[in-house]
C-alpha positions in Angstrom: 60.7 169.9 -185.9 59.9 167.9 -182.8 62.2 168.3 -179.9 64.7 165.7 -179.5 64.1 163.9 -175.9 66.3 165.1 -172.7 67.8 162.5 -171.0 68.9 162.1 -167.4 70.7 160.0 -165.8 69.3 159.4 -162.1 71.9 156.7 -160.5 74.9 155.2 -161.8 76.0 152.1 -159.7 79.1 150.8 -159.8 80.9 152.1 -163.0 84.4 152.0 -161.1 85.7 155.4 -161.0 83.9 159.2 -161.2 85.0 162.4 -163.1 87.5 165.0 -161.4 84.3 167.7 -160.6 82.2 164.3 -159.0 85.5 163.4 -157.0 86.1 166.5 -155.5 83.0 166.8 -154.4 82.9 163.3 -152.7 86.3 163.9 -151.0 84.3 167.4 -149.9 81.6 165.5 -148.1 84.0 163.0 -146.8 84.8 162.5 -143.1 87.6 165.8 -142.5 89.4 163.1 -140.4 89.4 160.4 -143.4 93.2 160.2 -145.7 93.2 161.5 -148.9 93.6 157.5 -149.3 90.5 156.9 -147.6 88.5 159.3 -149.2 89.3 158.5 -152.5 88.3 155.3 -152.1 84.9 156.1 -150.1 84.2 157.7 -153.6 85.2 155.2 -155.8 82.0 152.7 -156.1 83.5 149.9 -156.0 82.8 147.1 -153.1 86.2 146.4 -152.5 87.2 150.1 -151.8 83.8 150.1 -149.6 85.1 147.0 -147.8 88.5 148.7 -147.1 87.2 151.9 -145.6 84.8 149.8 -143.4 88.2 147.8 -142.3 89.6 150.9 -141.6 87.2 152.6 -139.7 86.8 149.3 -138.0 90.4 148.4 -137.0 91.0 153.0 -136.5 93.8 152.5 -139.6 94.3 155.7 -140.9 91.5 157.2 -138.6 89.7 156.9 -135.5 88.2 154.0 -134.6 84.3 154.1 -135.1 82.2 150.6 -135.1 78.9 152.6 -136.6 80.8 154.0 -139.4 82.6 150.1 -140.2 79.0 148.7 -140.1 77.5 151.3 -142.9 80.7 150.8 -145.2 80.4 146.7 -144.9 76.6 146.5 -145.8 77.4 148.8 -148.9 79.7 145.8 -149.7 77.7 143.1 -148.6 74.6 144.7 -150.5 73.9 143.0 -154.3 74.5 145.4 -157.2 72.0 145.0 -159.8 74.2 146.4 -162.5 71.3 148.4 -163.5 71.1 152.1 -162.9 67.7 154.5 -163.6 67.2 156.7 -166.5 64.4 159.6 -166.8 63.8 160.4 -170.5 61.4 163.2 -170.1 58.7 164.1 -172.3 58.6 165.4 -175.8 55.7 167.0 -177.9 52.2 166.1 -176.7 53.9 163.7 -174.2 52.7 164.8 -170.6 55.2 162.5 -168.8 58.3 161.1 -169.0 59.0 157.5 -168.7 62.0 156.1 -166.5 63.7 153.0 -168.0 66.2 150.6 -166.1 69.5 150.1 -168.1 72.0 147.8 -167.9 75.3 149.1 -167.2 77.4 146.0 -166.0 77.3 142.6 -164.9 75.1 141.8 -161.5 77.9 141.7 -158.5 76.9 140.1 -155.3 78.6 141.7 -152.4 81.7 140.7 -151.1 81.9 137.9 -148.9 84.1 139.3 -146.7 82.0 142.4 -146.5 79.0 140.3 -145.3 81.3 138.1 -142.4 82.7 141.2 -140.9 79.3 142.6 -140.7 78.3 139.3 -139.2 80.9 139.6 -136.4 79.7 143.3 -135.5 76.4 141.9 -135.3 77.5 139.2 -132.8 79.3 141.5 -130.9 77.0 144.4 -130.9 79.8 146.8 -132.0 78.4 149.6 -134.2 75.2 148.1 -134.3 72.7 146.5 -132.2 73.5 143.1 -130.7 71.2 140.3 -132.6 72.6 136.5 -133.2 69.8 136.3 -135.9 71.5 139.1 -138.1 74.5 138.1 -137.1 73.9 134.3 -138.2 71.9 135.6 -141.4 75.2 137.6 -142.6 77.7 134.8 -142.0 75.3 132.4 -143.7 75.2 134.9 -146.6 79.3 134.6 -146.6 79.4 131.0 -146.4 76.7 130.4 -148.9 79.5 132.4 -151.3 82.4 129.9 -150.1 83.6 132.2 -146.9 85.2 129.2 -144.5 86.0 132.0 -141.5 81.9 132.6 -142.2 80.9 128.8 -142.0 83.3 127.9 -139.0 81.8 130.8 -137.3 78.4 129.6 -137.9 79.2 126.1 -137.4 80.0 127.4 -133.8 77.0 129.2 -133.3 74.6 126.4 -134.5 76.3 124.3 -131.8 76.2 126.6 -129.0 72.5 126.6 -129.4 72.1 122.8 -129.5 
């Protein structure tokens, strides 16, 4: 009887929520300093929850201040989810390698727009990451392009200072 294939799931991306085990384990790795709050929704997935922490670490709600911290949690929500994840289905009977397939698991999200302009503004202020007008412009440009009016008055400004 041939053996039935194994497979393994390498990456799930945003499937909005994680078992009990998966969680605790998250909150484990979590900043000590972070809420319960926080942490649960560092460990969520979703952009919005990503979007939020970064808030708070940038604004020090619910813990201490920390621009480089704000930055990393933004691009997670700025970044484009695929709604795709990996899957390794190894090998079976003469089969000397496995074969990885892309499935679908959910729609393709772009990031949040919001996300992507207050990465923009840490870009044009250098707070958390390195000062650079280009980056800063190309993230509000990504936020307007999705209908973000702080992002295009923003822009709008910086086009005309450098005229």
């Amino acid at each position: 009887m041939p053996a039935k294939p194994l497979i393994v799931v390498i990456g799930l991306s945003m499937m909005g929520g994680c078992t009990a085990t998966q969680q605790a384990s998250c909150e484990a790795r979590a900043d000590p300093a972070m809420s319960a709050h926080l942490a649960g929704l560092s460990c969520s997935g979703t952009q919005q929850a990503q979007y939020e922490v970064g808030l708070a670490y940038e604004t020090g709600t619910g813990i201490a201040a920390d621009p480089r911290a704000a930055a990393k949690w933004y691009r997670e929500a700025a970044t484009y989810d695929s709604g795709t994840t990996s899957v390794f289905v190894a090998p079976t009977g003469d089969e000397r390698f496995g074969t990885v397939l892309e499935v679908r698991i959910g729609p393709r999200i772009d990031g949040l727009a919001a996300a992507k302009y207050r990465l923009g503004l840490l870009y044009l202020a250098g707070r958390g990451v390195k000062q650079s007008r280009k980056k800063a412009k190309s993230w509000l440009r990504r936020a307007a392009r999705q209908g973000h009016q702080e992002a295009a008055l923003t822009l709008e400004r910086l086009e005309a200072e450098t005229t």
